[in-house]
N, CA, C and O atoms as a MOPAC input file, in Angstrom:
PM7 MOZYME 1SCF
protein

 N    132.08100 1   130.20600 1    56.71200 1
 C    132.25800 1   129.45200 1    57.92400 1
 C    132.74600 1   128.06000 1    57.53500 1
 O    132.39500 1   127.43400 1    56.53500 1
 N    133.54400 1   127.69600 1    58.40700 1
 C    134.25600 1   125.99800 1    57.91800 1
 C    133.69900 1   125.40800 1    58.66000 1
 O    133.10600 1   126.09600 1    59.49000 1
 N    133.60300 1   124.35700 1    58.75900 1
 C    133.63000 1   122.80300 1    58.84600 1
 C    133.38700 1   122.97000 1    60.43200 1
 O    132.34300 1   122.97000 1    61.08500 1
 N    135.07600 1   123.14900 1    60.90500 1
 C    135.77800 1   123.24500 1    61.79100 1
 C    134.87800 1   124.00300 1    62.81300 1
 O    134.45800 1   123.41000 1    63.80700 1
 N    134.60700 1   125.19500 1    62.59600 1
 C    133.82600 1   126.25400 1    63.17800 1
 C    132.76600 1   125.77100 1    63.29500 1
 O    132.33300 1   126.05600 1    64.41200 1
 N    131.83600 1   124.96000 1    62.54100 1
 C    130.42600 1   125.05700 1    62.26600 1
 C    130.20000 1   123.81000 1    64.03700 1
 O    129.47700 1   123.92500 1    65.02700 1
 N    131.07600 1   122.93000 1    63.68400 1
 C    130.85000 1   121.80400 1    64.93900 1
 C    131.43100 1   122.32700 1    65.94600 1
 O    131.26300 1   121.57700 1    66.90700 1
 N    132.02200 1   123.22000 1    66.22100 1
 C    132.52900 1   124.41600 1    67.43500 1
 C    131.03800 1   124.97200 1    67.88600 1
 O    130.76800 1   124.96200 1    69.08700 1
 N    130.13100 1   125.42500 1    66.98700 1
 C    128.95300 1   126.42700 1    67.07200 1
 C    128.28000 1   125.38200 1    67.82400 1
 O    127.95000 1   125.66600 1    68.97600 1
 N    127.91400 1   123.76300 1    67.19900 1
 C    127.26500 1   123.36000 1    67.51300 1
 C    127.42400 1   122.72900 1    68.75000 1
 O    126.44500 1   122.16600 1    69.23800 1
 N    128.60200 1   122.72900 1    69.39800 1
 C    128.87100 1   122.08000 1    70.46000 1
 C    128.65900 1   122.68400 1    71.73400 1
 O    128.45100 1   122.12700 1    72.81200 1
 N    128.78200 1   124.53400 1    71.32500 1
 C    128.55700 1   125.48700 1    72.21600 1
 C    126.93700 1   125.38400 1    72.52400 1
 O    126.26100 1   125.00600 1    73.48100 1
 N    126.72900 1   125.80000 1    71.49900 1
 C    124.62100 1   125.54200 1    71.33600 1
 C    124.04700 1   124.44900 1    72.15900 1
 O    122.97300 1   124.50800 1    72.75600 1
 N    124.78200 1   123.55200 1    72.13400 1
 C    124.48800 1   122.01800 1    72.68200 1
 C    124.54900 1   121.92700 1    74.16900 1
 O    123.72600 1   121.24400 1    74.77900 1
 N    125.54700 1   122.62900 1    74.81000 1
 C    126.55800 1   123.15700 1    76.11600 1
 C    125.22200 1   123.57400 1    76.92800 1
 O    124.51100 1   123.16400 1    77.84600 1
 N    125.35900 1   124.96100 1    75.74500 1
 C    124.17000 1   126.03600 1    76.20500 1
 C    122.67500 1   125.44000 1    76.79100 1
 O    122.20800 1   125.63100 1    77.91400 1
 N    122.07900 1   124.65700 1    75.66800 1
 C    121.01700 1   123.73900 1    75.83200 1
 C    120.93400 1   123.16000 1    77.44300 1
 O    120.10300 1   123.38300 1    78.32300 1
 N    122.26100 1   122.25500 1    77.43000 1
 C    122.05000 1   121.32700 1    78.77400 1
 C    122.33700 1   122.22600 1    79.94100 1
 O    121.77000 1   122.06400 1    81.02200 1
 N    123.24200 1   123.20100 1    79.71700 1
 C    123.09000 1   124.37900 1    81.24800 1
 C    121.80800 1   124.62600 1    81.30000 1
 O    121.17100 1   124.26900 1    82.29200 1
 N    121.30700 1   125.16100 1    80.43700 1
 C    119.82600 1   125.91000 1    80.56000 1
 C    119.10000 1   124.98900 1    80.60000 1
 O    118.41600 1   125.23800 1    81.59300 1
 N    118.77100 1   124.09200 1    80.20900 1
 C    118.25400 1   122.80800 1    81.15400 1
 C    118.62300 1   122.40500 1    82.24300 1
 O    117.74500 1   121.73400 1    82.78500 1
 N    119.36100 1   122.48700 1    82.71300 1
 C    120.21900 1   122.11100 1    84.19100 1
 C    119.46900 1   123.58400 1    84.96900 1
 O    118.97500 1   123.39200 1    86.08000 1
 N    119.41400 1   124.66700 1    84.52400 1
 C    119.62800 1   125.85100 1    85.25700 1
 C    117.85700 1   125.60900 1    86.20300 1
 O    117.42400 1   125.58000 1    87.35500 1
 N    117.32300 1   125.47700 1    84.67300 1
 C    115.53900 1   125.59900 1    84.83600 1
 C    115.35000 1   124.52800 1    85.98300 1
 O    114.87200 1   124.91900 1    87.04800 1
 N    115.73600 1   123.04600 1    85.81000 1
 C    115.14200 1   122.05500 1    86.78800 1
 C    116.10500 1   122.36500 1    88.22900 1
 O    115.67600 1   121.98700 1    89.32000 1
 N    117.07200 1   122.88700 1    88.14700 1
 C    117.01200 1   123.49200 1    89.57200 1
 C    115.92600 1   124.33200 1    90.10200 1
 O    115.13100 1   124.17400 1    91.02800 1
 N    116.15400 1   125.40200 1    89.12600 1
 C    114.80300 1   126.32200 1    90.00800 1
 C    113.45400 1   125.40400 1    90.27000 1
 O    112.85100 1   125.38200 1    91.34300 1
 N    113.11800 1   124.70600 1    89.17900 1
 C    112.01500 1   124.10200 1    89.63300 1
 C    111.95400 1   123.44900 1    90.97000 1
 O    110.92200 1   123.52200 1    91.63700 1
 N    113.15400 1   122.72400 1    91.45300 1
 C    113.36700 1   122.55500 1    92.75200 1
 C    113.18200 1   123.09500 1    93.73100 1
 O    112.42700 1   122.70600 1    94.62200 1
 N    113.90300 1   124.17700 1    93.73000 1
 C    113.57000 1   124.86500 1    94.59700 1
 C    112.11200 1   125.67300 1    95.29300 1
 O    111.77700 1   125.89600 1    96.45600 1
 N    111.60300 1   125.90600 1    94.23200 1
 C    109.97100 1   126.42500 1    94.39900 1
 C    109.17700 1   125.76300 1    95.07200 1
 O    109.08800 1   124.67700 1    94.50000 1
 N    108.48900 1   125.77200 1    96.02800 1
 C    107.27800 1   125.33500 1    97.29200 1
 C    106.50800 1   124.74400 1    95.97000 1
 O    106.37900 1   125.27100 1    94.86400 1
 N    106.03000 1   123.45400 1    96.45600 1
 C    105.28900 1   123.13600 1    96.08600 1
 C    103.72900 1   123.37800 1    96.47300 1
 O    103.83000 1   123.49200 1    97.69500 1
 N    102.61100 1   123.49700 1    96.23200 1
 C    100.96700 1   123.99500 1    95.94600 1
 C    101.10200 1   123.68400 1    98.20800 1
 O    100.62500 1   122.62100 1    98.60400 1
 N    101.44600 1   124.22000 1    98.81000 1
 C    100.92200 1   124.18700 1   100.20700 1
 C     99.35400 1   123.55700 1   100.38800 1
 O     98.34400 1   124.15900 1   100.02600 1
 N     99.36600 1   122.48100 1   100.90100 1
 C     97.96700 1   122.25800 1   101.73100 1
 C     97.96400 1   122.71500 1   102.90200 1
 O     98.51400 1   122.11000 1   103.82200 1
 N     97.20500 1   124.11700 1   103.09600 1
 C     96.97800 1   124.43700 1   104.44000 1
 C     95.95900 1   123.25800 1   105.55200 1
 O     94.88700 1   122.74300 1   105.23500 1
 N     96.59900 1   123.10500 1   106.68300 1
 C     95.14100 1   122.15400 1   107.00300 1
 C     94.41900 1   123.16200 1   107.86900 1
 O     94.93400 1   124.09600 1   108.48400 1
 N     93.35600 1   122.87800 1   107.82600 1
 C     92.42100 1   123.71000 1   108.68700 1
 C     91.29800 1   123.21100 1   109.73300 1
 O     90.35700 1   122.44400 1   109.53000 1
 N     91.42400 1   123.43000 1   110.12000 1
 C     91.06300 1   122.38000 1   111.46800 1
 C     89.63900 1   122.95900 1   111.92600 1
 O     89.55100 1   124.13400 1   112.28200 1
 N     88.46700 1   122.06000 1   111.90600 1
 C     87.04800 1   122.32200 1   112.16000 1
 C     86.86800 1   122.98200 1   113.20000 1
 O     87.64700 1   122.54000 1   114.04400 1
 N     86.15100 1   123.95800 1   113.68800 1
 C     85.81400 1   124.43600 1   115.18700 1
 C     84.27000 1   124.48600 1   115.08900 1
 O     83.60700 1   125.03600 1   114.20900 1
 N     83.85200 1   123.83300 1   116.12200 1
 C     82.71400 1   123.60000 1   116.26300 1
 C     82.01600 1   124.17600 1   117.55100 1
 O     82.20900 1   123.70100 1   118.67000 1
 N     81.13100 1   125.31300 1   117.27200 1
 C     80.68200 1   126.25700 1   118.60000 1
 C     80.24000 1   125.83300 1   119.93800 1
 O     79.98700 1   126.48600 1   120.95000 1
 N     80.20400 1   124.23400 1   119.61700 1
 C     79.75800 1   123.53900 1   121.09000 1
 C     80.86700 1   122.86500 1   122.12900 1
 O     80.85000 1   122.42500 1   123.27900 1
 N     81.87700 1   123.04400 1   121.02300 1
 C     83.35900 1   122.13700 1   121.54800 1
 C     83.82900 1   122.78300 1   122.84300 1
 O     83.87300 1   123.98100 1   123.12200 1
 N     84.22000 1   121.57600 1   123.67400 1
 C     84.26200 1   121.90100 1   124.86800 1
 C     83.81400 1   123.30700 1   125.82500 1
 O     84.55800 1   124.15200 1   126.32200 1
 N     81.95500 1   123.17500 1   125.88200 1
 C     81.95800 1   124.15000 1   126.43300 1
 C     81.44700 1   123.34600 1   127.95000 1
 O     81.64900 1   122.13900 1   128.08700 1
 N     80.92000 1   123.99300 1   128.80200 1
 C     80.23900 1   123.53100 1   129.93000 1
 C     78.51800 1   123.44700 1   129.72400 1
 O     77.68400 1   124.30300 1   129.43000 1
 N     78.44900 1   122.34600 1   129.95500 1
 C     76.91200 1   121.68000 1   129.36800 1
 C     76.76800 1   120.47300 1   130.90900 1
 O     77.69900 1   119.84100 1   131.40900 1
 N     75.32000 1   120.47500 1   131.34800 1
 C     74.65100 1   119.93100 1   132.22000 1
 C     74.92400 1   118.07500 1   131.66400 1
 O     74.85000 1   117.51700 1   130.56900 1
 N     75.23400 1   117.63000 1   132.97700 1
 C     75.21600 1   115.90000 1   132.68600 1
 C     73.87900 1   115.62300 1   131.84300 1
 O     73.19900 1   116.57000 1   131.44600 1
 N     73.63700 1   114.70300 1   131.66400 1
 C     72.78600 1   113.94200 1   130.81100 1
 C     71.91200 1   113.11100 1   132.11000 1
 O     72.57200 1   112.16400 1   132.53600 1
 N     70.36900 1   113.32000 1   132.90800 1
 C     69.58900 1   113.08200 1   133.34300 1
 C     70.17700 1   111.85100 1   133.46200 1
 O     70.33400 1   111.34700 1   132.35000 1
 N     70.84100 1   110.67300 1   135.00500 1
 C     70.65600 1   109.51500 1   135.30400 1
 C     69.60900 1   108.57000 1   135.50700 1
 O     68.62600 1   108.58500 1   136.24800 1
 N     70.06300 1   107.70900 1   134.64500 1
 C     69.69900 1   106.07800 1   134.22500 1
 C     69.52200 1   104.85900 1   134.93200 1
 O     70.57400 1   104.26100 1   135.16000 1
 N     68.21500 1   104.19700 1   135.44200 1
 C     69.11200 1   103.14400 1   136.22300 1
 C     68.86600 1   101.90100 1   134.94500 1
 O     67.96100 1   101.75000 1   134.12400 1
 N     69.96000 1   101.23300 1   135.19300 1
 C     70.02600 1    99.98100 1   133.95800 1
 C     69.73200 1    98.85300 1   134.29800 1
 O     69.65400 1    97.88900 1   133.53600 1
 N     69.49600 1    98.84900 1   135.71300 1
 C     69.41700 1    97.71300 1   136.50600 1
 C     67.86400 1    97.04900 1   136.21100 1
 O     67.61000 1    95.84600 1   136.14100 1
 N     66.87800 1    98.21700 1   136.05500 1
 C     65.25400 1    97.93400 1   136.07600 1
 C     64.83700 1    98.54800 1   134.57400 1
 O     65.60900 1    99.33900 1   134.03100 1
 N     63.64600 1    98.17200 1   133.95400 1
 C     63.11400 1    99.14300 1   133.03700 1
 C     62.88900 1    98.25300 1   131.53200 1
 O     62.96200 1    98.68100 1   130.38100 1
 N     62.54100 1    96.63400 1   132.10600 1
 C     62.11100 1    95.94000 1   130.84300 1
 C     62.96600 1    95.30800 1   130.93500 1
 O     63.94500 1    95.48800 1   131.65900 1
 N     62.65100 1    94.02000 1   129.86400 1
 C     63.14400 1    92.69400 1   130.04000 1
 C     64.27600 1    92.77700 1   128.72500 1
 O     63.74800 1    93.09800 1   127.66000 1
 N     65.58700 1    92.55700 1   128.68200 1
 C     66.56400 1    92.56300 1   127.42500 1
 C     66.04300 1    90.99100 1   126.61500 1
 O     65.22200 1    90.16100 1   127.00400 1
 N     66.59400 1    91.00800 1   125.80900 1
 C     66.61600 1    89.52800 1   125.14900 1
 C     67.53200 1    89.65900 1   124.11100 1
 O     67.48800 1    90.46700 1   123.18300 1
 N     68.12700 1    89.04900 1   124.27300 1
 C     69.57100 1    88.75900 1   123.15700 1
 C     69.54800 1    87.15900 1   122.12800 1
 O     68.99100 1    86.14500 1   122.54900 1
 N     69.97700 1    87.19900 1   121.30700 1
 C     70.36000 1    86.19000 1   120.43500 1
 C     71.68000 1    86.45200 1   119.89800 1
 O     72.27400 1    87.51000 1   119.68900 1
 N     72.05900 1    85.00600 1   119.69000 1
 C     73.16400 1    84.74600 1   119.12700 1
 C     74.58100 1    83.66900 1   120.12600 1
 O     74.24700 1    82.59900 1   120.63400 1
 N     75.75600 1    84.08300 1   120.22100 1
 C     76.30700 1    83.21900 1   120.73400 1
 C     76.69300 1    83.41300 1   122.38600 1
 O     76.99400 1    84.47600 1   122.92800 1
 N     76.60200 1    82.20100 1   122.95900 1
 C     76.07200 1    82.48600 1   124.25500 1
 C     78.05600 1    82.11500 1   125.13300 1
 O     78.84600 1    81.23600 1   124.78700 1
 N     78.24500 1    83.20000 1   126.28200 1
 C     79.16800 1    83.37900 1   126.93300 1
 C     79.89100 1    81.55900 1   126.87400 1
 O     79.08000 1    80.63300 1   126.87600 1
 N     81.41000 1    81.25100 1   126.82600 1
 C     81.66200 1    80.24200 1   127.65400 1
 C     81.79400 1    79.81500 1   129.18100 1
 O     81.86100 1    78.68700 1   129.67000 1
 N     81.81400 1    81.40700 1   129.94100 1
 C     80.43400 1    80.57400 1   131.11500 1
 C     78.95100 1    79.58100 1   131.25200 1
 O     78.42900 1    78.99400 1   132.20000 1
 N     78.69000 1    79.69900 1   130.17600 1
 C     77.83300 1    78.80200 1   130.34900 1
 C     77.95700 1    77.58800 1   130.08000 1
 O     76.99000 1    76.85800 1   130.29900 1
 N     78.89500 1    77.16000 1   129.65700 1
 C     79.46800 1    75.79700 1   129.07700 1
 C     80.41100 1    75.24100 1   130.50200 1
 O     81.51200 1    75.77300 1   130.64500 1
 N     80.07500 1    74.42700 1   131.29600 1
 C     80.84400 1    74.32500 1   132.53100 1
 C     81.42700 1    73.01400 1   132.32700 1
 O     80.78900 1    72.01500 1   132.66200 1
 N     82.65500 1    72.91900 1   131.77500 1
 C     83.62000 1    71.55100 1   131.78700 1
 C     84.71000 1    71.41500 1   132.41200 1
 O     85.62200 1    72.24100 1   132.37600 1
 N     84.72000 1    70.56600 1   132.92300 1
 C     86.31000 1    69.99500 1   133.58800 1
 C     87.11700 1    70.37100 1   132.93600 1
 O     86.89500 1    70.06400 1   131.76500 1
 N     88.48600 1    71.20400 1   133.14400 1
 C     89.61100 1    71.46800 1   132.74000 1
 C     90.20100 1    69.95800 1   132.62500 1
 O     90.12200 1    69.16800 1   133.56600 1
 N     90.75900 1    69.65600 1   131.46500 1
 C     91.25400 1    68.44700 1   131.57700 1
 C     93.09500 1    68.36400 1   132.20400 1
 O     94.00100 1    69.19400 1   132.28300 1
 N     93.00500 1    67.38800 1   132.43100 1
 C     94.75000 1    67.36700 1   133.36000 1
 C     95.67100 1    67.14700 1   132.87800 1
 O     95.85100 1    66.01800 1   132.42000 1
 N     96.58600 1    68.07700 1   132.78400 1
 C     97.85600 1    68.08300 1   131.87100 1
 C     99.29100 1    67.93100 1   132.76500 1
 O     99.81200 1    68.59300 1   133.66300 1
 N     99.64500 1    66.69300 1   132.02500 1
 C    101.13800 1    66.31000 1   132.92400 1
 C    102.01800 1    67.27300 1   132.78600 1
 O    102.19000 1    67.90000 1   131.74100 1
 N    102.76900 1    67.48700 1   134.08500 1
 C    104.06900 1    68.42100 1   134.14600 1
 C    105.04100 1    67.66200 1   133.26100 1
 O    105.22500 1    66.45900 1   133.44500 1
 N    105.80000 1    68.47900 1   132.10500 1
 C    106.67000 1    68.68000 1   131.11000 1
 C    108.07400 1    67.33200 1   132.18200 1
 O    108.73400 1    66.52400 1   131.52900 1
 N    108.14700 1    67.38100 1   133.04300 1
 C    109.08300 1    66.58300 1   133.93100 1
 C    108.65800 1    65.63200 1   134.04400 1
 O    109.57900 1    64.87600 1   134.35500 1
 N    107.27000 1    64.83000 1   133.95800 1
 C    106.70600 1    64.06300 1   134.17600 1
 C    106.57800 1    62.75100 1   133.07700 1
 O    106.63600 1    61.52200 1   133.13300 1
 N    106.37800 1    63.74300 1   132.10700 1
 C    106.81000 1    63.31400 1   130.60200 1
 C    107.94900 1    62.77400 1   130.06800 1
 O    108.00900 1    61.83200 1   129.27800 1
 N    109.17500 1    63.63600 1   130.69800 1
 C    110.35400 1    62.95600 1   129.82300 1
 C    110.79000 1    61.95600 1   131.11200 1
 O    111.74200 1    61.23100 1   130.82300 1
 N    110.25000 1    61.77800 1   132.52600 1
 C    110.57600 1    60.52400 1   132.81500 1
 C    110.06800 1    59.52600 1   132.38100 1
 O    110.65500 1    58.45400 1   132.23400 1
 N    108.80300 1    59.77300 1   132.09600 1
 C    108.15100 1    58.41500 1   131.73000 1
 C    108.77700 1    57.90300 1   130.24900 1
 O    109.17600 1    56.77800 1   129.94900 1
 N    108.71400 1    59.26300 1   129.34200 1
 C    109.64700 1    58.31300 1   128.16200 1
 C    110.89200 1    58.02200 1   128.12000 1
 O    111.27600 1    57.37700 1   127.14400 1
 N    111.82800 1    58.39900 1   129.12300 1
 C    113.13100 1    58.08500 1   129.57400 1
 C    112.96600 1    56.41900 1   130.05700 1
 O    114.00100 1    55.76500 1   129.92400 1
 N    111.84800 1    55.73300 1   130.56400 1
 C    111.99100 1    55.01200 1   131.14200 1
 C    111.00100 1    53.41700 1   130.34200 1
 O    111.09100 1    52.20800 1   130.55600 1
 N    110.15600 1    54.22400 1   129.43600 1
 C    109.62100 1    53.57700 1   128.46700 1
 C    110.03300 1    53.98600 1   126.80300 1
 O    109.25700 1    54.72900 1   126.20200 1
 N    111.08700 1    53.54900 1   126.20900 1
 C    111.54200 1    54.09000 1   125.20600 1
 C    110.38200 1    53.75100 1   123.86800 1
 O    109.73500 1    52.74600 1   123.57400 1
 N    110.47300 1    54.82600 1   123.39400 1
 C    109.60400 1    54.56300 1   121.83700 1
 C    110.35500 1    53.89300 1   120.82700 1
 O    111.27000 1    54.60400 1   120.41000 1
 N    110.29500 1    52.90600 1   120.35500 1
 C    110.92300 1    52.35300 1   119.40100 1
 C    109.60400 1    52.49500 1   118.21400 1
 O    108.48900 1    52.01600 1   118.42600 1
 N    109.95300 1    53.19500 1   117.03000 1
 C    109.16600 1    53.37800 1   115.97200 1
 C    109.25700 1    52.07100 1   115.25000 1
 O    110.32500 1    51.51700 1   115.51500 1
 N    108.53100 1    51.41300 1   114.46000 1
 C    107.98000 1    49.77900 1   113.56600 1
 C    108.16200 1    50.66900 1   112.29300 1
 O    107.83300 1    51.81200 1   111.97500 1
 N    108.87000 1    49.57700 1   111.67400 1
 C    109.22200 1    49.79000 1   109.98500 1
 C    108.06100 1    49.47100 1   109.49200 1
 O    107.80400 1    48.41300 1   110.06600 1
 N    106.87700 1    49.80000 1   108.53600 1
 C    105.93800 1    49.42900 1   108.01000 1
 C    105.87900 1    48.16300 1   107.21600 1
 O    106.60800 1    48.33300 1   106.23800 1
 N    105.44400 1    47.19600 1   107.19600 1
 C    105.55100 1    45.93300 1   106.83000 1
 C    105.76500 1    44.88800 1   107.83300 1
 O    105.62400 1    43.70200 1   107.53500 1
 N    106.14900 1    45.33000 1   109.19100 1
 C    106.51800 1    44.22300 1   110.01000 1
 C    105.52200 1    44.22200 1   111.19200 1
 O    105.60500 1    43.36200 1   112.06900 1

């Protein structure tokens, strides 16, 4: 065998290699991956017909007591008075701001 031939062999071999590598990671592609079936709980009480639950009155039946932070209803303050946006740029239209250089 020559030279010539021998790097012919090896180039075929080499060919061969990367098809058949090419061939395999296709198929691997193609194949389903491990399925997670989901399966969904059923529970023998789920929606069946069952009697209300004996009424409550909430109104009577002991004294509650709560701690912690108390409603801002209970805090009763004057909304304070906020000039209309029009009100504003007349007045500084008519009293101009002149800003002071620091030092003077």
């Amino acid at each position: 065998m020559t030279l010539e031939n021998l790097v012919k062999a090896l180039w075929l071999l080499s060919f061969l290699l990367v098809l058949l590598a090419v061939a395999l990671s296709a198929h691997a592609q193609t194949q389903a991956p491990t399925t997670n079936t989901v399966i969904i709980p059923d529970h023998p009480l789920h929606a069946t017909q069952q009697d209300l639950a004996p009424a409550q009155n909430v109104l009577t039946g002991g004294v509650t007591v709560a701690h912690g932070e108390r409603p801002l209803s209970d805090f009763r303050t004057e909304p304070k008075r906020e000039l209309p946006l029009g009100d504003v740029a007349r007045y500084y239209r008519t009293h101009p701001y002149i800003p002071q250089k620091e030092g003077q």
